[in-house]
C-alpha positions as a printed Julia matrix, in Angstrom:
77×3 Matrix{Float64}:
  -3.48   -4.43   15.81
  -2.53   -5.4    12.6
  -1.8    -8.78   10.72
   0.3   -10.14    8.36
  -0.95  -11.41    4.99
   1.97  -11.81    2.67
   5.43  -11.51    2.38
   6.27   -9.34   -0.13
   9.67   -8.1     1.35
   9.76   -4.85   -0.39
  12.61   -2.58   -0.43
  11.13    1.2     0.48
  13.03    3.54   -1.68
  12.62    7.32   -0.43
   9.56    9.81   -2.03
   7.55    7.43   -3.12
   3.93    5.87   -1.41
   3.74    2.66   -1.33
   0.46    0.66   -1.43
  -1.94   -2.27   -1.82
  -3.45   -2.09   -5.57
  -6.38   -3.25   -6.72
  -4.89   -6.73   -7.55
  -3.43   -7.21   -4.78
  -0.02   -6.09   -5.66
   2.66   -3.73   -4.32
   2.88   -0.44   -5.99
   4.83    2.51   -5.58
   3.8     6.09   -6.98
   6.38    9.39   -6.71
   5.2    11.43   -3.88
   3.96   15.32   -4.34
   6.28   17.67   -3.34
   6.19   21.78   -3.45
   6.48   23.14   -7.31
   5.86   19.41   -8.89
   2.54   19.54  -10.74
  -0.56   17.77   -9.12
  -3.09   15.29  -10.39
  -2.63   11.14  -11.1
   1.09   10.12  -11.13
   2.42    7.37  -12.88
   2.54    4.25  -10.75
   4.77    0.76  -11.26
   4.86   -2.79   -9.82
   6.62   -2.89   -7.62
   6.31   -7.1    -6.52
   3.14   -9.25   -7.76
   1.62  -10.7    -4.6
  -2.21  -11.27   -5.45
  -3.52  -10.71   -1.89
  -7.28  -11.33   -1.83
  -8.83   -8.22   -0.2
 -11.8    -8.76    2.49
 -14.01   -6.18    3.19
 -13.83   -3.99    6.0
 -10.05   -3.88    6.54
  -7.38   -1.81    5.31
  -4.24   -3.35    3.3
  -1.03   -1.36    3.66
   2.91   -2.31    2.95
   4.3    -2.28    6.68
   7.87   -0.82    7.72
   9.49   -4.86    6.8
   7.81   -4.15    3.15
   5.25   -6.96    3.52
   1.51   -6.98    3.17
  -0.63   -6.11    6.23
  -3.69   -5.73    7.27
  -6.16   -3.75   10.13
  -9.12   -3.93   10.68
 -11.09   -0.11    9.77
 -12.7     2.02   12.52
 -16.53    1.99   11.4
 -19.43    3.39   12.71
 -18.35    5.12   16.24
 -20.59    7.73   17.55
């Protein structure tokens, strides 16, 4: 299903997401949990890959902590 783009080789820490940016870098944000306050959290760098994004598939860190990719579900009826 998926493919790898780049080897990033990401350590996941607990409570945080992890995710793609819009550089093309790995970034990590503290997760919401019950009683914390909502609304944008502060996010970090987490490793500077510089993946070039394509249209029409989704970039996501993967369970190894590199850069994947899928293609998205569009248009089923």
């Amino acid at each position: 299903m998926a493919e790898k783009v780049a080897r990033a080789g990401v350590r996941k820490e607990g409570g945080y997401l992890y995710f793609v940016d819009k550089q093309g870098d790995v970034s990590r944000a503290r997760m919401a949990r019950g009683g914390r306050k909502k609304g944008k959290q502060k996010t970090e760098k987490v490793a500077k890959v510089g993946v070039r994004k394509e249209r029409g598939y989704l970039y996501f860190v993967d369970k190894s902590g590199d850069v994947s990719r899928a293609k998205m579900a569009r248009g089923r009826r």
